[in-house]
Steps between C-alpha positions, in 0.01 A plus 500: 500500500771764586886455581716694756595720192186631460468594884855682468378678258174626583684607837764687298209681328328608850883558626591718188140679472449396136627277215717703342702549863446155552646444150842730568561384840455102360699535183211413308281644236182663585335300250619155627391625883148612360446168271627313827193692685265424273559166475520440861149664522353266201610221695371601790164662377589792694579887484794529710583875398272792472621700218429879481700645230830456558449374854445200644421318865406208651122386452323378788605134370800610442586559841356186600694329264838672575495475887462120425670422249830696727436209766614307227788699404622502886432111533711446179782692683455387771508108412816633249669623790451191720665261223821723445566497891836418576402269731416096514150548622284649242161460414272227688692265708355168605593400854366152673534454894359234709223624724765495788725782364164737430465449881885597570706679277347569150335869613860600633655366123268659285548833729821491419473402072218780544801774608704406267296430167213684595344478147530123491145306531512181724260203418481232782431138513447356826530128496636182612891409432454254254244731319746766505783296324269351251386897410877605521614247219159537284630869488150632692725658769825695546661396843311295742627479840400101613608216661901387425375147443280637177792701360467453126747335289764817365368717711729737767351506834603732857368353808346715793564483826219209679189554590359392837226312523299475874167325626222743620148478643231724621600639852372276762454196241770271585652510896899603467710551763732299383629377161258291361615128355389362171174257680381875621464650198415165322163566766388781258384566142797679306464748258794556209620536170390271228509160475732520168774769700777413732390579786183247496766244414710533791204565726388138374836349594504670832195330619574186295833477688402564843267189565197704551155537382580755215251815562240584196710714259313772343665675142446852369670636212432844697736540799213808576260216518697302733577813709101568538429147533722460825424852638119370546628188658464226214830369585818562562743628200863486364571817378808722379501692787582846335185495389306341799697802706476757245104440419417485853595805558326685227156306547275483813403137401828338488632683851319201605759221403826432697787352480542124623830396660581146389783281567782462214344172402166658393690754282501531124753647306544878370407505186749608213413710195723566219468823239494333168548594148562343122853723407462433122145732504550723800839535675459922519207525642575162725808634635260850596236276669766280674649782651155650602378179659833475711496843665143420596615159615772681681308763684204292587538402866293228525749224279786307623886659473655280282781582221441396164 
């Protein structure tokens, strides 16, 4: 229908006051900037000029069509702009995290992409490990911070420091004075992560191993869920306990749950994530988000010290 030519143009004839201004400040003949017009206005089935005489101005349309066609103009630039940047991160860049890093460190690393490539759009995908890696190699994402175990094949990875994982229960659920053994908390329903993640795994084992009547073990893909689920006393919960903490005290709900003390023995491991991306397609703009995702790692007191 009309180009960005034809917008320049009729805003060098507003600028200039006329065509033949237009035509001397453009280098072009009056006759080429007035067929131009005219043809633009055919197309349209509009009058974009008013002509008196010599003079000329904006129509009514022609206003409308100028104020939006120059969003246009100033998106073109705009997008132009964003593709010559010197830096790696341009554009849209697709980021995957397992619902445990939303919960810890992902708002302080895209603080800190936002300060320094503040025109840079970030599209998430919150998913499981194994979903993560399968998007990573299919080329749906562009770094996906997961599990080590699911590292793809060619792929450069940077582990973060562990993340602790605690059992809590609604205050006044479960009787703790001391640290609790495995048959204690084998007495109550358990909420967790998934049955397909990690952490259900090793909670299976833990009960399997200890020679007790394993507890009913209760998945959600949504660590939220699992959060609101113990908070109104369903059952007690493994959670990363940044996030237990950190919730708890943002929401009246969850200031509900505490901590449990439990012996070594009833203990699960920290869990380990790794930031992971394919160096063929994206080793700029992996490098950026690495080093984004580690000073969040670093400065976020609620994971382990550990030097990696």
């Amino acid at each position: 229908m009309f180009g960005f030519r034809d917008v320049e143009i009729v805003r060098e004839v507003v600028r200039a006051g006329g065509f033949r201004a237009a035509a001397q400040r453009s280098g072009l003949a009056q006759s080429a900037i007035s067929a131009r017009i005219a043809a633009l206005e055919k197309r349209l089935g509009l009058t974009l000029f008013d002509r008196v005489g010599r003079q000329v101005r904006l129509s009514m349309a022609g206003r409308r069509f100028l104020e939006e066609a120059e969003r246009l103009i100033q998106s073109r630039d705009r997008i132009v702009q964003e593709l010559t940047q010197s830096s790696g991160l341009n554009g849209t860049v697709r980021i995957g995290v397992a619902e445990t890093i939303v919960h810890t460190i992902l708002t302080a690393m895209l603080n800190a992409l936002r300060r320094d490539h503040g025109h840079v759009r970030f599209e998430l995908s919150v998913d499981t490990s194994e979903q993560l890696a399968r998007k990573l190699v299919d080329d749906e994402l562009d770094i996906a911070i997961l599990m080590p175990e699911y590292q793809p094949r060619d792929s450069l990875a940077t582990p973060l420091k562990p993340i602790t994982l605690d059992w809590y229960a609604r205050d006044g659920m479960v009787p703790a004075s001391r640290p609790l053994a495995i048959a204690e908390l084998a007495a109550y329903p358990v909420v967790t992560f998934p049955k397909s993640t990690t952490p259900y795994r090793q909670l299976e084992q833990l009960f399997a191993s200890s020679q007790v009547a394993a507890p009913v073990l209760h998945g959600s893909a949504s660590l939220f869920t699992v959060l609101h689920l113990v908070g109104d006393g369903f059952g007690i919960g493994l959670l990363p306990t940044r996030m237990a903490e950190a919730v708890g005290q943002a929401r009246e709900q969850e200031k509900r749950l505490v901590r449990l003390p439990v012996r070594d023995e009833a203990r699960v491991p920290d869990l380990n994530f790794v930031v992971c991306y394919l160096p063929a397609r994206n080793r700029e703009a992996g490098e950026l988000i690495t080093a984004a995702a580690r000073e969040a790692d670093q400065n976020d007191p609620y994971t382990r010290s550990q030097t990696v």
